[in-house]
C-alpha positions as CSV (number, residue, x, y, z in Angstrom):
1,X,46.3,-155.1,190.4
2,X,47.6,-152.8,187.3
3,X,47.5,-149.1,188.5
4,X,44.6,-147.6,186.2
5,X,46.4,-145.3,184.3
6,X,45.1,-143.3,181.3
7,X,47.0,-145.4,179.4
8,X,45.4,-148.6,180.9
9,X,42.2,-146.8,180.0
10,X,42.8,-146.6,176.2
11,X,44.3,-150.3,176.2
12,X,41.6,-152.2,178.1
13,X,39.0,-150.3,175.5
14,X,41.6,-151.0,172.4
15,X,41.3,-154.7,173.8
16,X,37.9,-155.3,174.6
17,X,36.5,-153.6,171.8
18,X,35.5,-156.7,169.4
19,X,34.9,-156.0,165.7
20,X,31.4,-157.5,166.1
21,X,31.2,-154.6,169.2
22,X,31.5,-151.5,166.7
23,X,28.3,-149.7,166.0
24,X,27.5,-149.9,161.9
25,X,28.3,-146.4,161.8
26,X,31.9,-146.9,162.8
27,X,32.4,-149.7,160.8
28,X,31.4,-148.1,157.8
29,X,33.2,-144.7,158.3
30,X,36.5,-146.9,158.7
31,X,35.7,-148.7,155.3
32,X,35.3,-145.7,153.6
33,X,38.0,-143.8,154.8
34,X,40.6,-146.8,153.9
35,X,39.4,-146.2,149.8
36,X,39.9,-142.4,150.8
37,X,43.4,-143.1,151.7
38,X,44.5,-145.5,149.5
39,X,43.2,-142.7,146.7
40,X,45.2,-140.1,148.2
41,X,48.0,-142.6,148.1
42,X,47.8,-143.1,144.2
43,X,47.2,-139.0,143.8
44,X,50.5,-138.3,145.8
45,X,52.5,-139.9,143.1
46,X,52.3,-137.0,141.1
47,X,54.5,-135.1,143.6
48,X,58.5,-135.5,143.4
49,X,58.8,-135.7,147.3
50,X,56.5,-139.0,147.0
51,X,59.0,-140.7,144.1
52,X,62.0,-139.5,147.2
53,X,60.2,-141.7,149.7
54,X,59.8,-144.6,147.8
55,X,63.0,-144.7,146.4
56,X,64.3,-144.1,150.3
57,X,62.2,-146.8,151.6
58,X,63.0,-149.1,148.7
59,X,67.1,-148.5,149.5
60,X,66.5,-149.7,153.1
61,X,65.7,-153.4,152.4
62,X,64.8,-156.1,154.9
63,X,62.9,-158.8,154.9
64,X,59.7,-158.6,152.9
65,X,56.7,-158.2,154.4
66,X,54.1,-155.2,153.0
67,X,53.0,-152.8,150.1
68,X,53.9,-149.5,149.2
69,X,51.5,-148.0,147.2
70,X,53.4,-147.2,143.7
71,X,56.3,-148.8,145.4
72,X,57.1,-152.2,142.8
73,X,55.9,-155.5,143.4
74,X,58.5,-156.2,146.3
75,X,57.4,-155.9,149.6
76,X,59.2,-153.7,152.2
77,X,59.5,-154.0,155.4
78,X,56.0,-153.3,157.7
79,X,57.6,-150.0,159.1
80,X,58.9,-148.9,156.2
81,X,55.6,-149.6,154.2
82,X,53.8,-147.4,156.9
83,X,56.4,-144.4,156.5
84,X,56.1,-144.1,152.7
85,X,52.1,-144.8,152.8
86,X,51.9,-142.1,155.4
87,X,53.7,-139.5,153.5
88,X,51.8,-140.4,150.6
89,X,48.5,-140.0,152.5
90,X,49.1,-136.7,154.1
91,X,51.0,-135.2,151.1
92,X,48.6,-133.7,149.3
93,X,46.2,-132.5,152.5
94,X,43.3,-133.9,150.7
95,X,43.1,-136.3,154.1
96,X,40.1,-136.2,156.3
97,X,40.1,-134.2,159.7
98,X,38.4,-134.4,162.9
99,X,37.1,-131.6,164.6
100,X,37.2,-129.3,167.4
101,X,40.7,-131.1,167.6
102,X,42.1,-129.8,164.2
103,X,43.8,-133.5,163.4
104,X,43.8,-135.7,160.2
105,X,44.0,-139.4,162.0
106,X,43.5,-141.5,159.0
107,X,46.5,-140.4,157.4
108,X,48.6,-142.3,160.5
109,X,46.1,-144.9,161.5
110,X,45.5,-146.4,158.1
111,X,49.3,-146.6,156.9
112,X,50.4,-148.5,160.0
113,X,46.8,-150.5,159.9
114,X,47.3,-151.7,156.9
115,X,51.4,-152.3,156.9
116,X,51.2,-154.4,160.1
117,X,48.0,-156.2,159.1
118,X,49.7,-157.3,155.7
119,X,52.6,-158.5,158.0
120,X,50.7,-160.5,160.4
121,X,48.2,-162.1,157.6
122,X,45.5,-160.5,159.5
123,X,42.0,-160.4,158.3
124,X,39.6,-157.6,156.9
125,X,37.7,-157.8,160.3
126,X,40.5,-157.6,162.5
127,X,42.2,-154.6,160.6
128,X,38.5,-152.6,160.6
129,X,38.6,-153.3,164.2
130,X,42.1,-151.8,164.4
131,X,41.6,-148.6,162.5
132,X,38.6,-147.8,164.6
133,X,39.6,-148.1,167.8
134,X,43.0,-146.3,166.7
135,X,41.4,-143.7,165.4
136,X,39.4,-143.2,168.5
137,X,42.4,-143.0,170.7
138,X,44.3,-140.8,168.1
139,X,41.0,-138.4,168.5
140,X,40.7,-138.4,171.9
141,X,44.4,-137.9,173.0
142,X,44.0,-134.8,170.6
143,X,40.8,-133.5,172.3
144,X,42.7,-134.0,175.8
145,X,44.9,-131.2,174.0
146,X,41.8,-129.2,173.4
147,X,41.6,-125.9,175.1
148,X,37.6,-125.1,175.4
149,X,38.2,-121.7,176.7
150,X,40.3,-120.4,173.6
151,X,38.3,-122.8,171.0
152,X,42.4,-123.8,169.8
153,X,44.4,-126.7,170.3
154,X,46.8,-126.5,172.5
155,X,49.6,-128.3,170.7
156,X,49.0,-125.3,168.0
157,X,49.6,-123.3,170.3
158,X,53.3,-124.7,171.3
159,X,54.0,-125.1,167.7
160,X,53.3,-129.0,167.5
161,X,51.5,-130.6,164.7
162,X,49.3,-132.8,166.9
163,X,48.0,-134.8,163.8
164,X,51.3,-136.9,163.4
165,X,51.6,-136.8,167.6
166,X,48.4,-138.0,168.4
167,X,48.5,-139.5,165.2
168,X,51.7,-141.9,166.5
169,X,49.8,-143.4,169.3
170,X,47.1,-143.9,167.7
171,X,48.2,-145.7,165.3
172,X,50.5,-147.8,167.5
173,X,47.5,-149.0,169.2
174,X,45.9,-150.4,166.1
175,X,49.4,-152.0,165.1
176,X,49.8,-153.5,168.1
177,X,46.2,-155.1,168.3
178,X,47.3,-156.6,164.9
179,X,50.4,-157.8,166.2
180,X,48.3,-159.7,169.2
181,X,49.5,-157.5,171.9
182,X,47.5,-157.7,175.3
183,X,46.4,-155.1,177.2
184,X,49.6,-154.7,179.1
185,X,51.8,-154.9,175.9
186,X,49.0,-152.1,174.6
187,X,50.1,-150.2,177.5
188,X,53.8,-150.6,176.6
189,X,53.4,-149.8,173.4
190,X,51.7,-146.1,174.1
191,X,54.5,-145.9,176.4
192,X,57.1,-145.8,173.5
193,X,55.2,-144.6,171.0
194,X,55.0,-140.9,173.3
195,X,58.8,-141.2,173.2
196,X,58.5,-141.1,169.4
197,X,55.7,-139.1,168.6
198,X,56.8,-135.5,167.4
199,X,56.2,-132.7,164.5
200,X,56.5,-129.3,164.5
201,X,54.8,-127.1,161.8
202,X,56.4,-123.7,160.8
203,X,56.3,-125.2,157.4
204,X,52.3,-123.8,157.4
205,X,53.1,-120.7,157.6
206,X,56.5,-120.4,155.7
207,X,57.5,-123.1,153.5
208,X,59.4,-126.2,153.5
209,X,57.9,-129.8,152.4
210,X,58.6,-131.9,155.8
211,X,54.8,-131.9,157.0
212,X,54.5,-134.3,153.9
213,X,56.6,-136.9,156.2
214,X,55.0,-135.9,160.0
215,X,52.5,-138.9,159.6
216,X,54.8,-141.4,157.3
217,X,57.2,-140.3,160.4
218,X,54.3,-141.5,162.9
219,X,53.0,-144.5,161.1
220,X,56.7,-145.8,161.2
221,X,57.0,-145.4,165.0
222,X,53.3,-146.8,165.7
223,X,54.7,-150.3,163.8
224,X,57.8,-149.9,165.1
225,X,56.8,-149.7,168.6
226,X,54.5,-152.5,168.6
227,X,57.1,-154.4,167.4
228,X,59.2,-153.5,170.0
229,X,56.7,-154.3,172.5
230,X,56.6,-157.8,171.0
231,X,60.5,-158.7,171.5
232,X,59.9,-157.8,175.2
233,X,60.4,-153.7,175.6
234,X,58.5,-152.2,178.3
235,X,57.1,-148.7,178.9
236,X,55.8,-146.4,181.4
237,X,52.4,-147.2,183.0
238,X,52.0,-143.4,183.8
239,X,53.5,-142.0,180.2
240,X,50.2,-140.2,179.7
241,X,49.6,-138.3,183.0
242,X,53.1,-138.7,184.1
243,X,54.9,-136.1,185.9
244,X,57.4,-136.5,183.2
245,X,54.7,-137.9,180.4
246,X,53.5,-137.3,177.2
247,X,51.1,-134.4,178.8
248,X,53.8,-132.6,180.3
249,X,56.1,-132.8,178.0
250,X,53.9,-131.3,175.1
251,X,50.9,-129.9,176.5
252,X,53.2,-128.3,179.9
253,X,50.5,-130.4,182.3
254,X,47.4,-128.7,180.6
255,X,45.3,-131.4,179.5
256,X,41.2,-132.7,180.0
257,X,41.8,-136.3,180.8
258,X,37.9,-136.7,180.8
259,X,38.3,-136.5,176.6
260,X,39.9,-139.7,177.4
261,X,37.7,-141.5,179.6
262,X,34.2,-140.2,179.0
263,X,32.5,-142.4,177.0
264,X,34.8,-144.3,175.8
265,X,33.6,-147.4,173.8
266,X,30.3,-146.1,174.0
267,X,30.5,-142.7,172.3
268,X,32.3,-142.9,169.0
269,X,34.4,-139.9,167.3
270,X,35.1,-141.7,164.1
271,X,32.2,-141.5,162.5
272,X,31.9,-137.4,162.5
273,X,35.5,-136.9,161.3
274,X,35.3,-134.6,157.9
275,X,36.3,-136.2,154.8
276,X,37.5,-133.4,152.6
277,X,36.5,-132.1,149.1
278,X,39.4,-130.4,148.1
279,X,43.1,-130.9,148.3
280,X,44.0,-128.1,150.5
281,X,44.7,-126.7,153.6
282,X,41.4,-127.6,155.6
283,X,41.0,-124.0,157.1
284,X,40.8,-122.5,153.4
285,X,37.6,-124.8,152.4
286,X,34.8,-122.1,153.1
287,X,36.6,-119.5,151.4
288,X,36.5,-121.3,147.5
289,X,33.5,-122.3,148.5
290,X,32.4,-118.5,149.0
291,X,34.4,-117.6,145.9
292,X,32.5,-120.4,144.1
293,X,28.8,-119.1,145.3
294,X,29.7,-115.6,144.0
295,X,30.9,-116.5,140.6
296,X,28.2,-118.9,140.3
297,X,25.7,-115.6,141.7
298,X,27.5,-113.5,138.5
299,X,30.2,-112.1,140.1
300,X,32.9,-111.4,137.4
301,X,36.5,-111.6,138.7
302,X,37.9,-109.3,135.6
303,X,35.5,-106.7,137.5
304,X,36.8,-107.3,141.1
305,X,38.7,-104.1,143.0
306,X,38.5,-105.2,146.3
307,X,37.9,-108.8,148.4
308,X,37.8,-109.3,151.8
309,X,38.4,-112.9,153.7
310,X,36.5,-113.1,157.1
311,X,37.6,-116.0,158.6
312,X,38.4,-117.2,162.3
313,X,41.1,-115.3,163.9
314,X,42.9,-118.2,165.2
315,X,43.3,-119.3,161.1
316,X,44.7,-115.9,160.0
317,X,48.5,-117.2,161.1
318,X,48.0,-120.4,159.0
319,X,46.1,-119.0,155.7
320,X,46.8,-115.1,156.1
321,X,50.1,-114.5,157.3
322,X,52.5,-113.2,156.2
323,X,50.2,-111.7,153.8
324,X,53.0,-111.2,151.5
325,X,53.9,-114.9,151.3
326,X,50.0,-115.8,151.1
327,X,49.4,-113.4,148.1
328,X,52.0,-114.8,146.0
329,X,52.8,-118.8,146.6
330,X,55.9,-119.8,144.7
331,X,54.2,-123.7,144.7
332,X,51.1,-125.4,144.5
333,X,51.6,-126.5,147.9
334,X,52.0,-123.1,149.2
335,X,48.9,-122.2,147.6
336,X,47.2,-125.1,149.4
337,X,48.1,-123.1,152.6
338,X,46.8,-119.8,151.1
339,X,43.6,-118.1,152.2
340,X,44.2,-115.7,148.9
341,X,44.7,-118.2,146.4
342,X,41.3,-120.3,147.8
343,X,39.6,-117.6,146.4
344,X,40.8,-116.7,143.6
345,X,40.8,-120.6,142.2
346,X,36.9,-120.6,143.4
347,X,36.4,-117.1,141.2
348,X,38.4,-118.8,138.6
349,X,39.0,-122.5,138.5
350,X,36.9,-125.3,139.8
351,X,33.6,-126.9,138.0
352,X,34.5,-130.2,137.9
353,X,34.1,-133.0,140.4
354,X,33.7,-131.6,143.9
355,X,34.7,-128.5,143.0
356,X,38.2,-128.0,143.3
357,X,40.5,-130.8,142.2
358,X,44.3,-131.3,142.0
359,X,44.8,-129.9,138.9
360,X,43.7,-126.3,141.0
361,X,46.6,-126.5,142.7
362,X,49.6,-127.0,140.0
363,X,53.2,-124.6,140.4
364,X,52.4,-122.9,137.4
365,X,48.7,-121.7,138.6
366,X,50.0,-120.8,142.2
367,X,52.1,-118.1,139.4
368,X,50.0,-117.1,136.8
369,X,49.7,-113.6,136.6
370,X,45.8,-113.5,136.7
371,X,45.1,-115.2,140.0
372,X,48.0,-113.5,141.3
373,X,46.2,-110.1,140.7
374,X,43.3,-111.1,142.2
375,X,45.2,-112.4,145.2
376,X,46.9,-109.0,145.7
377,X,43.8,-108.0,145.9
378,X,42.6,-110.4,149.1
379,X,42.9,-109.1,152.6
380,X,42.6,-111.8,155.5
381,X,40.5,-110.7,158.7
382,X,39.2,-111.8,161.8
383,X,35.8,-112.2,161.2
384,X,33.5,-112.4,165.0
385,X,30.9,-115.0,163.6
386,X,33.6,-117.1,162.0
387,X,35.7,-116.8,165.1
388,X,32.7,-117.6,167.2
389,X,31.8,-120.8,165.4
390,X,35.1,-122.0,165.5
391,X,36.8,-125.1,165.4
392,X,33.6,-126.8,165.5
393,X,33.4,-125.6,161.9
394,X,35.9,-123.4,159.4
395,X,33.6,-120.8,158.7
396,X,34.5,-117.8,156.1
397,X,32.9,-114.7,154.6
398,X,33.7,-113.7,151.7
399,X,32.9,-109.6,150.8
400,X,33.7,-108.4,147.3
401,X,34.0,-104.9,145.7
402,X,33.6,-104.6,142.2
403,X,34.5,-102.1,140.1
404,X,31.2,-100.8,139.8
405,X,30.5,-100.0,143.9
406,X,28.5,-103.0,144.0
407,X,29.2,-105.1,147.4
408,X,28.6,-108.5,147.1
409,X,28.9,-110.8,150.1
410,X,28.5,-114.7,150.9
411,X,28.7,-116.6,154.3
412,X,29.5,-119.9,154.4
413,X,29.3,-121.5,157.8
414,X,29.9,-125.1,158.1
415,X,32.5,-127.3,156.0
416,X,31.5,-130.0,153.3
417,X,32.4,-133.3,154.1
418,X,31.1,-133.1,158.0
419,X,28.1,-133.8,159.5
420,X,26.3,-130.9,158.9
421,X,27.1,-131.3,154.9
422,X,28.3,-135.0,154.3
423,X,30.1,-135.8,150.9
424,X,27.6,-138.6,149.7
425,X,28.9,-142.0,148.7
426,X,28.7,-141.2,145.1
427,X,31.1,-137.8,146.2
428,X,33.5,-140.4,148.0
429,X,33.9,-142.2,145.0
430,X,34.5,-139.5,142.6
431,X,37.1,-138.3,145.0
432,X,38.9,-142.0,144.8
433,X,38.4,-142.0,140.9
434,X,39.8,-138.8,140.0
435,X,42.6,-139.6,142.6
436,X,43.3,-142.8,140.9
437,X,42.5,-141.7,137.3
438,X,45.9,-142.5,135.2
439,X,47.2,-144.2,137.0
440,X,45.0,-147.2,137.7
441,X,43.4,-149.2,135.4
442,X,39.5,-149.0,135.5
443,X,39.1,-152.7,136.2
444,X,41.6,-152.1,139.4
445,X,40.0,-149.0,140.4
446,X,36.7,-151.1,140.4
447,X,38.5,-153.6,142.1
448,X,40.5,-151.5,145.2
449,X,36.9,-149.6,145.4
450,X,34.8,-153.4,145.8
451,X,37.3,-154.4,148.2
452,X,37.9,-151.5,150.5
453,X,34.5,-151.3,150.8
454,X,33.8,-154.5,151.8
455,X,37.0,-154.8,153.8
456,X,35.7,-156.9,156.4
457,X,34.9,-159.5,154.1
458,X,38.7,-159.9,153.2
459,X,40.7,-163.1,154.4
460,X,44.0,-161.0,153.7
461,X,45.0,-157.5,153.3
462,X,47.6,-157.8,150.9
463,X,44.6,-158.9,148.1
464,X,43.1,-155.0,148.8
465,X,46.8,-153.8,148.7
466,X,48.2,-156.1,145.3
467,X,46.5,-153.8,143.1
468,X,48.0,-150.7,144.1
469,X,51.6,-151.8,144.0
470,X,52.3,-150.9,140.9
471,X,51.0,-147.4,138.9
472,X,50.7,-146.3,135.2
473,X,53.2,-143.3,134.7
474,X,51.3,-140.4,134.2
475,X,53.2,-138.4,131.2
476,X,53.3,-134.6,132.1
477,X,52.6,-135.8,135.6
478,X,52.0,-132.5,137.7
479,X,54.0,-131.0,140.6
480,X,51.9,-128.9,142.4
């Protein structure tokens, strides 16, 4: 008999887990969250690192077998399709995120779903059933990582970026269940997926587009790896809890291998992971949202002397420091990674949609003068309630001095998008409109919408993905 690894744990549930097995909840969450991506997707184009991925991917050739979104009607190879999806995805971190663990799974999961359904000519039902259980095993591995004492993930603390890690295997599992693997070639295929599972990210704090390619990186290896598996490689039973395993090697033997195991196919993750509202750094959500409340309260930013962000202290390093850096982004996406530019786009951008869009976060706005005055004027601190609520929730307090002594102050304490404050289903589908808007036509938008939504209604993937292979050019297209 098969030694029951942790492994063997996550393949006999990926395996015996039917489609007709997952709650309604689960089923739906996945649904929705394939329009989210696919939206993010058609946004990212706007970005010159997503027109360098495609043309990459599109160089590579090989035998045609699935869509990359804005990519041209030829297909690319399933592997590649799953790199340049997942950078697209996660490039904009408007992609949805799980708590306590701090990871974004859909951003892996879906792109190596959806590349190695379209290979296979799997069904809508099969490839539901896929994301779901992969995004449970993504989850769960990152929860293993979950230090309870500190309220932090572990992997943060070594300096990993346990999205496109955990992300990897995850997403390797749901490949390979599309690829027909049994539970012992599921067990393979987490055992060479750990081998290729990495990211590290410095580039929060300082700069540096790679963390736009950690989960294209990890959606390629999850494909890759069940493919692998298929032509007859082998991995280690043990990889997980190994002396030398996955565990060791990035968590230095400090794990909870009960967040595997407990309740597993029983008690689902997937459906309380947070979509997000605005394309930013997922730590910086409360603090627009604070900024919003007190412009929306009168506050008048031309009047402001003196703001202070309360936030957790674990978040400062990510959205606060250096301070220097944070108070003056050079790029959109260094303002999507600053707790100082949050608030001054909620005192002076915003209105429309959800709130903030991604026309808030443009290079020219992370340097116009007048945000860049109030953001000199932001100080980041360790607030105790935040810190005390935290990772369960992003909290942030927002105090402001204006010019006329008056203190004005605003908690926010739980994120939009979660459980506590749930986007609605007409919020998800503004997000996917205004992410698609220009770029698809309204009778595709419709149509990508109709059919990710009823995905388990499809006979084949690629009719959810033809739409989206080929995108208007946006004129003035923005690089932020």
């Amino acid at each position: 008999m098969a030694e029951h690894t942790l492994a063997r744990h996550l393949a006999e549930f990926a395996a015996d887990t039917s489609y007709e097995a997952l709650p309604r909840e689960v089923d739906d969450s996945v649904r929705k969250r394939v329009v989210d991506v696919l939206g993010l997707c058609v946004a990212a184009h706007r970005l010159p690192t997503s027109a360098a991925i495609v043309e990459h991917v599109r160089e590579q050739g090989g035998l045609p077998r699935a869509t990359v979104v804005g990519g041209g009607p030829t297909r690319v190879p399933a592997p590649l399709a799953a790199l340049a999806n997942g950078v697209l995805a996660h490039s904009l971190d408007y992609d949805d995120t799980h708590l306590p663990s701090v990871l974004h799974p859909s951003a892996s999961v879906v792109p190596a779903a959806l590349a190695a359904a379209e290979s296979t000519g799997a069904d809508g039902r099969d490839t539901v059933r896929a994301i779901a259980v992969g995004l449970e095993v993504c989850v769960r591995l990152g929860m293993a990582g979950y230090d309870r004492e500190s309220g932090n993930s572990t992997f943060f603390e070594h300096g990993q970026h346990a999205t496109s890690i955990c992300g990897a295997l995850g997403g390797a599992v749901a490949a390979g269940l599309l690829l027909g693997l049994t539970t012992d070639g599921l067990v393979d295929v987490l055992g060479i997926t750990a081998s290729m599972a990495g990211g590290i990210i410095e580039a929060n704090r300082t700069g540096g587009t790679v963390k736009r390619l950690h989960c294209g990186l990890a959606a390629q290896s999850a494909v890759t790896a069940a493919q692998l598996v298929g032509r007859g490689f082998t991995g280690p039973p043990t990889v997980l809890e190994g002396r030398f395993g996955f565990f060791e090697a990035f968590l230095h033997g400090v794990y909870d291998p009960t967040a595997i195991t407990d309740g597993l196919g029983t008690e689902w993750a997937v459906p309380g992971i947070f979509f997000k509202p605005y394309p930013a750094n997922h730590f910086t959500h409360t603090a627009a949202d604070a900024a919003m409340a007190l412009r929306e309260q009168g506050l008048d930013p031309a009047r402001v002397e003196r703001l202070v962000l309360g936030v957790p202290a674990p978040v400062i390093r990510t959205i606060g420091q250096p301070i220097e850096r944070k108070r003056a982004p050079e790029t959109g996406y260094q303002a999507q990674f600053s707790g100082p530019y949050m608030v001054a786009a909620g005192l002076l951008g915003g209105g429309r949609g959800l709130g903030l869009g991604l026309d808030d976060f443009t290079d020219e706005l992370a340097r116009d003068p007048a945000r860049r005055e109030l953001m000199a004027k932001v100080e980041v601190v360790a607030d105790d309630t935040a810190t005390g609520i935290f990772p369960e929730q992003f909290p942030a307090v927002l105090t402001a001095h204006d010019i006329d002594g008056r203190v004005w102050r605003q908690e926010v304490l739980s994120n939009r998008g979660g459980p506590d404050r749930p986007l609605s289903d007409a919020e998800l589908a503004l997000k996917f409109r205004d992410n698609a808007a220009g770029r698809l036509s309204g009778t595709d938008i419709d149509l990508v919408m109709d059919r990710g939504l009823n995905l388990g209604a499809l006979d084949r993937i690629q009719d959810l993905l033809r739409p989206l292979a080929e995108l208007k050019t946006v004129a003035g297209g923005h690089h932020g």
